[in-house]
C-alpha positions in Angstrom: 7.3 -5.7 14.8 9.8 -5.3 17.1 12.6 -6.5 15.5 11.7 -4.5 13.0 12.4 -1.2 14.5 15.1 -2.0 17.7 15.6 1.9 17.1 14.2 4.1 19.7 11.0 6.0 17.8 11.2 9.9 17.4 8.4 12.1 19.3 6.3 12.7 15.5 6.6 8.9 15.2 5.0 7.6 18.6 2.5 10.6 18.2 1.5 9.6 14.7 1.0 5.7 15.8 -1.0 6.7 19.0 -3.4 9.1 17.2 -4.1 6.7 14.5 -4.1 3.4 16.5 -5.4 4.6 19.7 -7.9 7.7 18.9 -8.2 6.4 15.3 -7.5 9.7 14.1 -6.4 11.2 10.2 -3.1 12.9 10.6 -0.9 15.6 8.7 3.0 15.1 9.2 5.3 17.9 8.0 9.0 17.3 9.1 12.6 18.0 7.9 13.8 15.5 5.3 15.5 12.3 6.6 13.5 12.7 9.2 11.0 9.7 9.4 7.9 10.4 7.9 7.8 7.5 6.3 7.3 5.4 9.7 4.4 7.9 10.5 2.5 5.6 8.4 4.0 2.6 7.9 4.1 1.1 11.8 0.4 2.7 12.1 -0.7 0.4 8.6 1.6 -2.7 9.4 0.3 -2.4 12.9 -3.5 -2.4 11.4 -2.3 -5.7 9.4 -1.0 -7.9 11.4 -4.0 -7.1 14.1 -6.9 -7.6 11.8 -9.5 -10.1 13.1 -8.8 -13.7 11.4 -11.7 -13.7 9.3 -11.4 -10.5 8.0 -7.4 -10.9 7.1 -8.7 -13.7 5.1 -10.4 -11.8 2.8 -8.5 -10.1 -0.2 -9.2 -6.6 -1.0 -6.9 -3.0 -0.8 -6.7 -1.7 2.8 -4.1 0.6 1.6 -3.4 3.3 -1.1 0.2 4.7 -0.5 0.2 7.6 -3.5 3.4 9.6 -4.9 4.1 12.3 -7.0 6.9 10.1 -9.3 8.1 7.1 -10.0 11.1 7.1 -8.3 9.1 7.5 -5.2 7.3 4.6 -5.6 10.4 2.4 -6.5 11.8 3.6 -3.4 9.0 2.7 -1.4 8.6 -0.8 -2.5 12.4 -1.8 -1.8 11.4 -0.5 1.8 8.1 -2.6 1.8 10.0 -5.8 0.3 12.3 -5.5 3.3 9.9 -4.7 5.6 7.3 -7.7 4.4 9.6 -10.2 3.5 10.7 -10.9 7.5 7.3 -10.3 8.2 5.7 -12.8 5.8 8.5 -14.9 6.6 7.9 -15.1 10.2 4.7 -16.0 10.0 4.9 -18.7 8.0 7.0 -20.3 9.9 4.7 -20.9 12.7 2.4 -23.6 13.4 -1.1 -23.4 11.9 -3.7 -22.1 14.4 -1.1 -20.3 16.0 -2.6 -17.1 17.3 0.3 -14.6 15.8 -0.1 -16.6 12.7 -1.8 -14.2 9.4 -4.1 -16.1 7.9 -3.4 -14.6 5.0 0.1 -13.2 4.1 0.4 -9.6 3.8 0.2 -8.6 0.0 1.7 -5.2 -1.5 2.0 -4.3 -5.4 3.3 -1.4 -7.4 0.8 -0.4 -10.1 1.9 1.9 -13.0 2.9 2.4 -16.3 6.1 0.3 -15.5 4.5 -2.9 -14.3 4.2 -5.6 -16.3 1.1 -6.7 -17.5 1.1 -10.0 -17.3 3.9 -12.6 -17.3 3.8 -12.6 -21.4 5.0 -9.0 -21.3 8.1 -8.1 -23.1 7.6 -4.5 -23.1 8.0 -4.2 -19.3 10.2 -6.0 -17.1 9.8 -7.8 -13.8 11.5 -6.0 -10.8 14.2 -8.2 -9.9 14.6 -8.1 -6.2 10.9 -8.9 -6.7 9.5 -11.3 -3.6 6.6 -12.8 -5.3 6.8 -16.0 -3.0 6.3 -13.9 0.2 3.5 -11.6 -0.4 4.7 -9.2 -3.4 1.9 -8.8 -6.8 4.2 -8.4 -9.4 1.6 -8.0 -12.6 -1.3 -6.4 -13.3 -2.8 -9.7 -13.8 -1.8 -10.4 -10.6 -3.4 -7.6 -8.7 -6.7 -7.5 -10.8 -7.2 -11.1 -9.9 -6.0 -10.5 -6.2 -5.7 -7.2 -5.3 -3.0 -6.9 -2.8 -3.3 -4.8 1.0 -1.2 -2.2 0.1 -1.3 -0.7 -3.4 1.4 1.7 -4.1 0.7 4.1 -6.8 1.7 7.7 -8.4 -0.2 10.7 -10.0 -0.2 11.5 -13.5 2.1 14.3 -14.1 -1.1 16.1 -16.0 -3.9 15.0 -13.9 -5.5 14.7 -10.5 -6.2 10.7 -11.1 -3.8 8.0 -10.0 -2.3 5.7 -12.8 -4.0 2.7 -12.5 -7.3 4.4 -12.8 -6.4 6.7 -16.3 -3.4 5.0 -18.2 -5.2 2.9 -21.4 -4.0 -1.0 -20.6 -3.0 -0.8 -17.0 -6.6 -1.3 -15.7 -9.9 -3.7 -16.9 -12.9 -3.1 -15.2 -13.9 -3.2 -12.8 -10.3 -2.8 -11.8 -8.5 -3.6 -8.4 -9.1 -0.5 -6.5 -12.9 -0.6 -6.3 -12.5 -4.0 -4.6 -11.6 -0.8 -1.8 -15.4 -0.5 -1.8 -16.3 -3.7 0.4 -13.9 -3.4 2.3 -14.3 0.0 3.8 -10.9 0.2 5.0 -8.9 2.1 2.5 -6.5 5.1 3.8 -4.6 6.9 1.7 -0.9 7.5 2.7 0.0 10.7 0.3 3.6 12.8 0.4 3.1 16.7 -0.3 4.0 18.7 -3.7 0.2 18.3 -4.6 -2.7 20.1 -4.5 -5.3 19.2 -1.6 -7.6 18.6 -4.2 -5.5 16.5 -6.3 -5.0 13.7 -3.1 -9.0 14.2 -2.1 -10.2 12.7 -5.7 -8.0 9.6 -5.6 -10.2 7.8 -2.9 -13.1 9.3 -4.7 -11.7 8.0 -7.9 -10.9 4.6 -6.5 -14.5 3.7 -5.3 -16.2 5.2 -8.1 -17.8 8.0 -7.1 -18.2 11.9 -8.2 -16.3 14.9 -7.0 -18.1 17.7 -6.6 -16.0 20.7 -6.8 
């Protein structure tokens, strides 16, 4: 993790990773753009990761909804993941088994909307290709609902309060990769702004099956 950020950390950054880490506290950031709000949740979740207890990292399931307004968005967030987890994965695997700062089980992100593929048969959508399926990336749907990776990244619909992968006809079969959230009881939801409060309150709703009262 170091390695990974040799920069020093901004004030809003060290703040964000101490309430969440340390007082295991929900946080709101608002800051300038450029200005690293992305890192107010992404050390706090990587740290979360890479410090689970063995037998629970060796269990599959979501830990981790990061939700945007538009695809670009999401595309932009995945090339950060891909160069975040690919050094990550990378180093891990590379040490000895039953090495302590060895994962048990590499750290796993997908992209789920109308853009990925889904399945490796599908010529309608194409595979990204800076894609790092070898060290931890879900490329397909198939891949996620069989699997469903630790950090799902995801986007509203542009007419409704309910994230992609729950709504669009073909992305989804039941029961669906997000309610595998359920069992785990870990899933945080890592939101940027432009949407109404309500809007970012019924995706976790949404995601483990339950009602929103309004």
């Amino acid at each position: 993790m170091h390695r990974l950020w040799e920069q020093d950390l901004y004030w809003h950054q060290w703040e964000a990773l101490r309430r969440v880490i340390d007082e295991r506290k929900s946080i709101v950031v608002a800051t300038g753009t450029g200005s690293g709000k992305t890192e107010c949740y992404l050390l706090p979740l990587l740290y979360m990761l890479v410090t689970e207890d063995p037998s629970v990292r060796a269990l599959s399931g979501i830990r981790a909804i990061l939700l945007f307004p538009m695809n670009a968005l999401v595309e932009d967030q995945m090339r950060r993941l891909r160069k975040l987890l690919f050094w990550v994965n990378l180093a891990s695997s590379a040490l000895a088994p039953n090495t302590p700062k060895r994962l048990t089980r590499p750290i796993t992100f997908g992209r789920y909307t109308g853009d990925t593929p889904v399945d490796e048969a599908d010529s309608d959508r194409s595979q990204p290709p800076d894609h790092i399926r070898e060290l931890g990336e879900k490329v397909t749907r198939a891949d996620m609902q069989q699997e469903p990776p630790d950090i799902l990244v995801t986007k509203f619909l542009d007419a409704g309060i309910r994230p992609a992968p729950l709504t669009r006809s073909g992305v989804v079969q039941e029961p669906g990769p997000v309610q595998n959230a359920r069992a785990r009881r870990s899933t945080h939801l890592f939101g940027h702004g432009w949407r109404r409060g309500s809007d970012a309150a019924s995706t976790p709703t949404c995601a483990l099956g339950k009602q929103v009262r309004r």
